[in-house]
N, C-alpha and C positions, 0 to 999 in steps of 0.2 A: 785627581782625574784618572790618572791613570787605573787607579784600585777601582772607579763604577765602571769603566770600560771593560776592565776585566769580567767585572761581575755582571756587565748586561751583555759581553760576550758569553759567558759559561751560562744566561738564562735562556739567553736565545738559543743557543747550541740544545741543549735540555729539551727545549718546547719547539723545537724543531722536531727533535727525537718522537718527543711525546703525537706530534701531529701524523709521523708517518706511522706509527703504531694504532693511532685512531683512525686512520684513514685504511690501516691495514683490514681494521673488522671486517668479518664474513659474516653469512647466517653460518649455523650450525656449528659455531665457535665455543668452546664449555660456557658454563657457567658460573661463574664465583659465588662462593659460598656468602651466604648471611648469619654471620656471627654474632654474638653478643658480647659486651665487654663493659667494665666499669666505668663510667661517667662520669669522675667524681668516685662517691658512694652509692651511685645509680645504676644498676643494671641494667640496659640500653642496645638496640640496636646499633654496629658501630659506625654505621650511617649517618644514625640521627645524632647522635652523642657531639653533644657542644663541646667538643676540644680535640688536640690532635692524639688521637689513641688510634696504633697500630698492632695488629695481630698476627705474630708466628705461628703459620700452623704444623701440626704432629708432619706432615709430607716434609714440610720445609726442614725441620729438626734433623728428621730421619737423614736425608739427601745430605746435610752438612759436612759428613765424616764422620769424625773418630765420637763425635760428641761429648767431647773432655771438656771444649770452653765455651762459655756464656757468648763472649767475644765474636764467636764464628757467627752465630745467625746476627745477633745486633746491628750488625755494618747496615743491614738491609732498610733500619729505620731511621729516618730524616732527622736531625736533631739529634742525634745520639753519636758520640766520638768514643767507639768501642774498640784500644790499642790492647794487641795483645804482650805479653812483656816476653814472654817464651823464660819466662823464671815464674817455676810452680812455688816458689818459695814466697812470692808478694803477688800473686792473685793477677788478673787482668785488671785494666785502668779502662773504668767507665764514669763516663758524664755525659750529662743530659744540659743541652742549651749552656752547658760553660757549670755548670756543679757538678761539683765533685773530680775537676781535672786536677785538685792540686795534692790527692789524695799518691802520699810514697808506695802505700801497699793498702789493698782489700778496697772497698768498696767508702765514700764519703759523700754527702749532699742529697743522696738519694737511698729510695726506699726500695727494700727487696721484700716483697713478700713471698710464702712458699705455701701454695693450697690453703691458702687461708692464716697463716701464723706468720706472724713476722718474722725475718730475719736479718732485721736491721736493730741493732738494741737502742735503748734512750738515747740516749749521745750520737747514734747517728752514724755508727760504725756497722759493719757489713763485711759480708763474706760470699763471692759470687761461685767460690767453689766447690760451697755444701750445693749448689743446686745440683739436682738429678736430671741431667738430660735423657738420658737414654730411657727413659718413663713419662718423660715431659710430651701433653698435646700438644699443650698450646702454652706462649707467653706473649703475654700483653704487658705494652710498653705508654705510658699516658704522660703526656708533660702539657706544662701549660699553667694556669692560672687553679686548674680543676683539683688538680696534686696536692696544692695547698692543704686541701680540707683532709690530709693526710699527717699533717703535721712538723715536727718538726726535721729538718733537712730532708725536704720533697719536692727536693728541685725535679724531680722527675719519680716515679712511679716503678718498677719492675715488678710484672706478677707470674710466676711459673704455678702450672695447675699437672696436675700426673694425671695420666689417663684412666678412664672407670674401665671395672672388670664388665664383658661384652656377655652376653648370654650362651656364649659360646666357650668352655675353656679351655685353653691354649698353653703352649709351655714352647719359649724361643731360645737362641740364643747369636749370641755377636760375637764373631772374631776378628780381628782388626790386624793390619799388621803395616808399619810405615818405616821412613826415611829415620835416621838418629836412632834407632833400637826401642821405637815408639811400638809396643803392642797395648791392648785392651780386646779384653774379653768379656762377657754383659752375658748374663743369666736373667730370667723374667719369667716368672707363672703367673696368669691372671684366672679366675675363676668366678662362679658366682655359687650358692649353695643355700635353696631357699631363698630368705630376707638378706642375707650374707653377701656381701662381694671381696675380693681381694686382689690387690697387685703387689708383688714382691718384686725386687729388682737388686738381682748384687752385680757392682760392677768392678773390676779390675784393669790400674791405669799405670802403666812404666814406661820411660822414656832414658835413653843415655845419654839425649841432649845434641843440638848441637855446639853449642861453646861450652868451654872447659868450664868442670867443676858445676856444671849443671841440670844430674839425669836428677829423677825422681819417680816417687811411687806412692800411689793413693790407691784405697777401697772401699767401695759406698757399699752402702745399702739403702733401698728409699720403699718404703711399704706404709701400703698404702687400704684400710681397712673400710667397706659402708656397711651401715646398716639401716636397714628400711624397717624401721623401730614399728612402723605403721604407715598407712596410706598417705598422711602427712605430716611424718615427722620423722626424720634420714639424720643419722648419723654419721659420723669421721671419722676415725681414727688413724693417725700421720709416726709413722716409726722413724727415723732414718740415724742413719750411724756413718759418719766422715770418719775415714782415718787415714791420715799421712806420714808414717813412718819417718820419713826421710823426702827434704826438697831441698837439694844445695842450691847456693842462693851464687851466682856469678857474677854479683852486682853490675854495674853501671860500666861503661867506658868512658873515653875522656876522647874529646873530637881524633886528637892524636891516634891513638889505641884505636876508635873504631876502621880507621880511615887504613890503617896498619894491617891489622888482622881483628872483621867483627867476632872471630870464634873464640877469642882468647879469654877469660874470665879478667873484673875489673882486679886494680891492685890490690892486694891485700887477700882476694878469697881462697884462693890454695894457702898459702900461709897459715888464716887462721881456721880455714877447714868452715868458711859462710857456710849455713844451715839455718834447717827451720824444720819442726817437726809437729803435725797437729793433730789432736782425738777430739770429735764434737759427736754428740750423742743428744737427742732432742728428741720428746714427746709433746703430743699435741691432740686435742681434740676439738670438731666443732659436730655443734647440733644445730638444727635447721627444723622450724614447727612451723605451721602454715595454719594459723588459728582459722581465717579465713578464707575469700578468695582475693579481700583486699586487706591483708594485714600477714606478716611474714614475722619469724623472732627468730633472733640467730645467738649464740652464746658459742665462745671459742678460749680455752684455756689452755695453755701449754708450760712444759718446764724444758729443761737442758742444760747441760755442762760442756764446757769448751775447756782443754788444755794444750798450751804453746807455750813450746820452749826454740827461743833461736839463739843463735851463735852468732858474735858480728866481730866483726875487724875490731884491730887495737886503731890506738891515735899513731900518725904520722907526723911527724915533725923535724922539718930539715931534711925531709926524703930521707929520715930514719923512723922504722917503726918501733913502738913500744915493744917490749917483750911477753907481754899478757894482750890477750882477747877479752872481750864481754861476753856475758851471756846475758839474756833477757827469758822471763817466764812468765805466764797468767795462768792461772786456774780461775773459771770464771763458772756462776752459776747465776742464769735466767729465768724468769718466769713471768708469764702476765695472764690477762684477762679482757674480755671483751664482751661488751650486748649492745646488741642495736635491735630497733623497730622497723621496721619497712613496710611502706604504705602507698594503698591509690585511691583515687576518690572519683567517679565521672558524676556529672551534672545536666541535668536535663536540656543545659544548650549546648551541648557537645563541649562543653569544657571539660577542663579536668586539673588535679595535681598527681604529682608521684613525691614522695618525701620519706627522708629517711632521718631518725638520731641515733646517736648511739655513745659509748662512754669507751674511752682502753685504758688498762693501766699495765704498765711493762717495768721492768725492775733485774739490774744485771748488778752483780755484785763479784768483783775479783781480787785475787790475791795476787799483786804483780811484787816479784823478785827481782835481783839482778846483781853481777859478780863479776870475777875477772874468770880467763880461761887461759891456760899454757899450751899451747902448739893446738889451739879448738879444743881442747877437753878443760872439764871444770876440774881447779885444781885442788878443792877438798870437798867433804862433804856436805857443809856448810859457809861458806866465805859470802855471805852477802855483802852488797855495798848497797842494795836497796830492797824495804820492803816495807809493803803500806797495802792498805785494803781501799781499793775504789768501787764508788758505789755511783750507779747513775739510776734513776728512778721519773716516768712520766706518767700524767694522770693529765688523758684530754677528754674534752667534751666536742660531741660534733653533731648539727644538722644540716640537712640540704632540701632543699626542694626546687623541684622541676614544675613551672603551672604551664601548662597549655591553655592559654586564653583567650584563645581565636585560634580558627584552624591552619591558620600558616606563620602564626608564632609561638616561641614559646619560651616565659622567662628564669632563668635559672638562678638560686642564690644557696649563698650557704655560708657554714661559718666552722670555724674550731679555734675555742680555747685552750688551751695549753702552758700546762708548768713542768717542768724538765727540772731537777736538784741533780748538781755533778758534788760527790766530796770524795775527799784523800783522808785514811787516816795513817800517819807516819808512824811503823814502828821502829824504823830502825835511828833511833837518835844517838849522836856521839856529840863531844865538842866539833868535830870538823864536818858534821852532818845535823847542824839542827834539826827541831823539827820543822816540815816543811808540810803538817796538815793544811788543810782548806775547805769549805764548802762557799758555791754558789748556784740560787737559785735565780733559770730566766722562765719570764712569765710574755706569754703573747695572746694576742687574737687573729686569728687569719681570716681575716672575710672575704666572698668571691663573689660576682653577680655577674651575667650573662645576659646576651640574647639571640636567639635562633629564628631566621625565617627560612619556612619549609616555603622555596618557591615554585616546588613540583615536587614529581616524584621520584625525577632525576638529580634535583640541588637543593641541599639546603649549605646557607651562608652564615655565619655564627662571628659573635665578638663579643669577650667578657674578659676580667681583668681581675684583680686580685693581691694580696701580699702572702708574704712566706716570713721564716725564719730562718736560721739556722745555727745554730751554738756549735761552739769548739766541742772536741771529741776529749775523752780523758786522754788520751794519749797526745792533744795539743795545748792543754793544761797542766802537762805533768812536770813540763820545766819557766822559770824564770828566768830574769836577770837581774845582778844586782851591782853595785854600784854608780857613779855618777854619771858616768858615759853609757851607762846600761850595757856593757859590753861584757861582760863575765855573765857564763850562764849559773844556775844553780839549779837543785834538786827540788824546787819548791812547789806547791801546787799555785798555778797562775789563776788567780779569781780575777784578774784585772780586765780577762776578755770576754769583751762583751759576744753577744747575740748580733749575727751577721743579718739585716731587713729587708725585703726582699718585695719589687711593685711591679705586677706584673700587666702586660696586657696583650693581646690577642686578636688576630681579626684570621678566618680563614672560610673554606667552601670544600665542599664534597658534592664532585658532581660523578654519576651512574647514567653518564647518553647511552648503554645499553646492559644487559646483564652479564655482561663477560667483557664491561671496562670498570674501574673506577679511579676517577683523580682526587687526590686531597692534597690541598698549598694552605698555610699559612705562614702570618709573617707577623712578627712579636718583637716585642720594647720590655726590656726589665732593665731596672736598676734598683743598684746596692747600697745600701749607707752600712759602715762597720766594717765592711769588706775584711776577712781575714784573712791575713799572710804573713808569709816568714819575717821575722824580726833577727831571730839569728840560730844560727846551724855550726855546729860544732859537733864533731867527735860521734856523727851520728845523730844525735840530741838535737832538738828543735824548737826554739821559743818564736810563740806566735803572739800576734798583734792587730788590734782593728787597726787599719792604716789609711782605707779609700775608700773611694764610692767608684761603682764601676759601671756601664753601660753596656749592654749585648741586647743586640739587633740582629734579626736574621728573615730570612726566607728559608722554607722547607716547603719541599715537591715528591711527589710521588704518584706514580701510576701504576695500576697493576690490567694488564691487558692479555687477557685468553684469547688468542687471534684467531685460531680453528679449533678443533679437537685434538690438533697434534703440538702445536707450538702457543706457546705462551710466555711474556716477558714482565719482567718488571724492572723500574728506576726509580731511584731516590735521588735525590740533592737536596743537599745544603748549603747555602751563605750564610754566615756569621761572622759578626764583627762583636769582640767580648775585649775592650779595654777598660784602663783604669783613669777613672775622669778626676784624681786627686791624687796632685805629689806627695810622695813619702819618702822616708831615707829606711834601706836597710842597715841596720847594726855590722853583718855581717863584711861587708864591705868598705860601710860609713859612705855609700851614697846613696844618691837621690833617685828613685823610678819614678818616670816625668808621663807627665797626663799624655795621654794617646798609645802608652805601651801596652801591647796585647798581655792579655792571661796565658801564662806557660800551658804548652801541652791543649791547645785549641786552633784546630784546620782554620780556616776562612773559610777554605770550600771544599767538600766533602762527594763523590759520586759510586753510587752503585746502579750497576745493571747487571741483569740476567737475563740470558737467552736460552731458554729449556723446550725440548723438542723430544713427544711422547710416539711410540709405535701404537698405546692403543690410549683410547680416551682413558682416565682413570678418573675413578668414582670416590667422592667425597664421602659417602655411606663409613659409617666408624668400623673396623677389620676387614675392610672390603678388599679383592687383593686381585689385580690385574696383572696377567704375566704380560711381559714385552719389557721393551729396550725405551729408557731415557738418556738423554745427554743434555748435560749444561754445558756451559758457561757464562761464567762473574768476569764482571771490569771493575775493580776497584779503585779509586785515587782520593788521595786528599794533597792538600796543601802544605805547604811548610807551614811546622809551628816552633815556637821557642820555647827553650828551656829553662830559663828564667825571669825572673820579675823585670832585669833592667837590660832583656830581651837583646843581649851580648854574644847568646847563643842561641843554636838554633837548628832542628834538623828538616833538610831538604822533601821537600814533597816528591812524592812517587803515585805511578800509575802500577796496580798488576792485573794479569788474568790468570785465574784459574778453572781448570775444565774438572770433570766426572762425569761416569757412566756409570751406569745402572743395567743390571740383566734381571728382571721376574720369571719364574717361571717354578711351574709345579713339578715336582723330584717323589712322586710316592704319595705318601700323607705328608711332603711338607711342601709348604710355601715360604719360595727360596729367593733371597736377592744377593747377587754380586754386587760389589763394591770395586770403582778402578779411581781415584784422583789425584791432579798433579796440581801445587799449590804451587803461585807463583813461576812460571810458566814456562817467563822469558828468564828469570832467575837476576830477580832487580836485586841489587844490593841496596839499603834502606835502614832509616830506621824503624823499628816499631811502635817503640813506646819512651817515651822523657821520664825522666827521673828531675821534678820538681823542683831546685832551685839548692842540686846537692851540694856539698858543703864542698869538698874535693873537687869538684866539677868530671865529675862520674856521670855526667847527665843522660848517654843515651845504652838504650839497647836495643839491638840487634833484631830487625825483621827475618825470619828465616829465610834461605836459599830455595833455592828449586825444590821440593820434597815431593813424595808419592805415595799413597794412604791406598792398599790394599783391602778387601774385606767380604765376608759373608755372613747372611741371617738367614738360620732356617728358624719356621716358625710351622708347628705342629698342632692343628685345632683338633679336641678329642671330640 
């Protein structure tokens, strides 16, 4: 009782909100732009698009700050729990509708794509800090039942797109300068030359951190190549180059420790000198033919290498630590392939279809190492304790189609097949290291069906439903257990885990009462059979386990409201409720996590608003550049979430606000914006992000303090 009181207080409070901001409309209030975004595998107005798909635009980006994390815009979308961990060493913790929160570092359960190429490999692993913001228009975020037809672990969708070269060429640049010895600097030339376009972008990112043992330093580069081969048939060409020298990793704290001092780095990382160091380098191409006016052929082929090397704490034992560190390494090399068809068809009674198939195949192959280290440095030139070659490999099929069959429905279905192969092969065998190869293949079908009634021009109302998958990662295959109690880990590859199954459904509306409001709500039922989770965590090391079936229910809310020419707002909310509807016993402990315990590291209820107030209108037109004065403010809050399975622990819910200003104005031949923002405001102490069900009970880290993000762009059109 008490938890729907809460929850039909925080909808009403919400839809309160949302009524005074609707009742605020003026005439002569902007206009919101009409964008297109993927539907599924549909390119769609995102109006009409039967699922919940929301759109970050290049304004929005820009205004964020420093644009180092994925993290910073995400907040803004309903459904999405985007913690940032302020440790460049394990990436920010994103999940969509409850996938992928259980993920220790990088990205899990969900899809990254980048301009078209993936950046999520077969297995389902991910990396949100190759993405290039500071080049980035727009990113579109899609979850739902639709995602599915995306494959495997696509509990949600993420697609970042880099902006095209404008007909006008330009040369910018970004200086940044913040709280903790945070700078970045960002270089950009865009051009076009003839059939020719280009975007280059190199950026540079260092920070000294604020808790010990945790500055770091990264430099992109993201370029971005068209060609306009002919009248209809456009070319891609995708460069880009991550490299991270150096990310001290300050691991986790222990409720103790945070509660102490959050600045202080967890036990063990000064010691063993925690690190992590990464070089990814990625080519890609897509082509784009337009045989007709109803039939479209796309073909997108990319390769790339990725190498990491980190440093991790010894074992503790008896609150004595070992005398040797670990090192861990991969050298990994990607590549895949794709073609789809895309098609429409009208008919003489005003019907119609839109339909698309198409086929991917994606293929990662790594060499992972790993050793002891003395005081953090390896201490010979060879000392493995492990080394084996993992291979993950997917080959799906997919079609969708959209029929409009009457003018105010329209029904959606689709499908993908799907087989995913995980294997190990073990070189390093001794007697007290058998071998511990493996291969297993999962095989699924994801089917979705839908339906849409357009009940004006202001609302259409949509509900469709669906299943997913999702397979363990090699790096949660990589260990077992063995013995009778299953309580000894080993170095084995674990084929014993199954494919996580995933039933989705949907019901939601987008309504546009004018052209400078729009609301979109939906509220969703998935559940799990297989559920994967920790079985046991030792020493770092992690064996997982199908263990439950779990249940996540929610509402998601948003408004975006242009009130006049000068002020306009937006709100998000979320409720979610993601338990585990089946007892299991963790290893780790030897107890029981009982039916109704939440999933670690997921809010209940989730709130963003923004209050942004312009000096002159500004123009949606792509390089279009209006001087005058902006100013925000964000209210951010979520809920307390827990830190593990048998939900013992748990970090406290916070509210913050943060402000920026913005100065435009012309300086000569450049077009110049100042940067002034102060994060976190009132300066909450918080957490920000969980550490999934650590073995130490390291579980939280640290939201930052009060901070302040200086900055300027001149941008020089020739």
């Amino acid at each position: 009782m008490k938890l729907r009181n809460t929850f039909c207080s925080s909808v009403t409070r919400t839809l309160t909100m949302s009524g005074f901001f609707l009742g605020a409309s003026v005439s002569g209030a902007q206009t919101l732009e009409e964008v297109k975004v993927q539907g599924g595998r549909i390119e769609q107005q995102q109006f009409d698009t039967p699922a919940s798909v929301q759109v970050i635009d290049e304004a929005t980006i820009r205004s964020s700050g420093a644009q180092v994390n994925l993290s910073d815009t995400l907040g803004r979308v309903p459904g999405v729990v985007s913690l940032n961990r302020n440790n460049y060493a394990q990436d920010v913790q994103i999940s969509i509708r409850g996938f992928g929160a259980r993920a220790p570092f990088g990205l899990r359960g969900i899809r990254l794509i980048t301009d078209g190429i993936p950046a999520t490999i077969p297995d389902g692993q991910g990396q949100a800090s190759t993405v290039s913001l500071t080049s980035a228009s727009r990113i579109e975020v899609l979850t739902g039942p639709l995602a599915q037809l995306y494959g495997n672990s696509s509990g949600g969708v993420i697609q970042t797109y880099t902006r095209e070269a404008g007909a006008t060429p330009e040369a910018s640049t970004q200086i940044f300068a913040g709280s903790y010895g945070l700078t970045r600097t960002n270089f950009q030339a865009t051009g076009r030359a003839g059939t020719l376009g280009i975007v280059a972008d190199y950026s540079n990112f260092g920070i000294e951190g604020y808790r010990v043992n945790s500055a770091a330093q990264r430099k992109q580069l993201n370029t971005v190549m068209t060609w306009d081969v002919k009248e209809d048939t456009k070319a891609r060409f995708i460069m880009n180059s991550f490299d991270m020298p150096y990310a001290k990793d300050p691991l986790g704290l222990t409720a103790t420790e945070f509660n102490r001092d959050a600045a202080l780095a967890g036990s063990g990382a000064e010691r063993f000198l925690t690190r992590k160091a990464v070089a990814q380098n990625q080519l890609g191409s897509v082509l784009e033919h337009k045989v007709d006016k109803d039939l479209d052929l796309m073909a997108r082929v990319y390769t790339g290498d990725r190498q990491n090397l980190q440093h991790q704490v010894g074992t503790l034992t008896s609150g004595v630590w070992s005398a040797t560190g670990a090192w861990t390494g991969l050298n990994r090399n990607f590549y895949g392939t794709g073609l789809q068809a895309k098609g429409r068809r009208s008919f003489a009674d005003g019907t119609g279809i839109d339909w698309v198939f198409g086929l991917d195949y994606d293929s990662s192959k790594e060499l992972r190492r790993g050793g002891t280290t003395l005081n953090g440095q390896q201490t010979a030139a060879i000392n493995d304790t492990r080394n084996e070659l993992n291979k993950a490999v997917n080959r799906d099929f997919f079609a969708q189609l959209n029929w409009h069959f009457e003018e105010k429905w329209t029904f959606t279905t689709g499908a993908r097949n799907s087989k995913v192969i995980l294997s190990s092969k073990d070189n390093y065998i001794t007697k007290s290291s058998p071998d511990g190869s493996g291969e297993v293949t999962y095989k699924a079908t994801s089917p979705v069906v839908g339906l849409t009634f357009h009940a004006n021009d202001a609302l259409n109302l949509y509900v469709n439903m669906g299943n997913g998958f999702e397979t363990p990662t090699l790096s949660e295959v990589a260990y077992s257990t063995s013995g009778a109690a299953g309580t000894t880990l080993v170095e084995t590859f674990n084929k014993s885990v199954l494919a996580s199954k995933s039933h989705h459904q949907e019901a939601g509306l987008k309504w546009k009462p004018s052209s400078s409001t729009q609301l979109d709500a939906a509220i969703f039922h998935i559940y799990t059979d297989n559920e994967i989770t920790t079985k046991l965590s030792s020493s770092g090391k992690t064996v997982f386990q199908n263990a439950s079936k779990t249940n996540r229910d929610g509402l998601e809310f948003s408004l975006r409201q242009a009130i006049n020419p000068h002020w306009r707002t937006q709100v998000a909310f979320t409720w979610m409720a993601v338990t585990y509807e089946q007892r299991f016993r963790t290893s780790s402990t030897s107890s029981y996590v009982n039916v109704g315990n939440a999933l670690p590291a997921i809010p209940q209820r989730q709130f963003f608003g923004n209050v942004t107030w312009t000096q002159n209108e500004q123009s949606t037109k792509a390089g279009s550049f209006t001087p005058g004065t902006e100013l925000a403010a964000d209210l951010v809050g979520r809920s307390k979430i827990f830190a593990n399975d048998l939900n013992t622990e748990q970090a406290s819910g916070y509210s913050m606000v943060n402000i920026r200003a913005q100065q435009k104005y012309k300086w000569g031949p450049f077009n110049t914006t100042t940067y002034a923002g102060i994060d976190n405001l009132f300066e909450r102490k918080a957490v920000g992000s969980v550490i999934v069900n650590q073995a130490s009970s390291q579980f939280f880290e640290p939201a930052m303090p009060l901070t302040a993000l200086l900055g300027i762009q001149a941008t020089m059109p020739f």
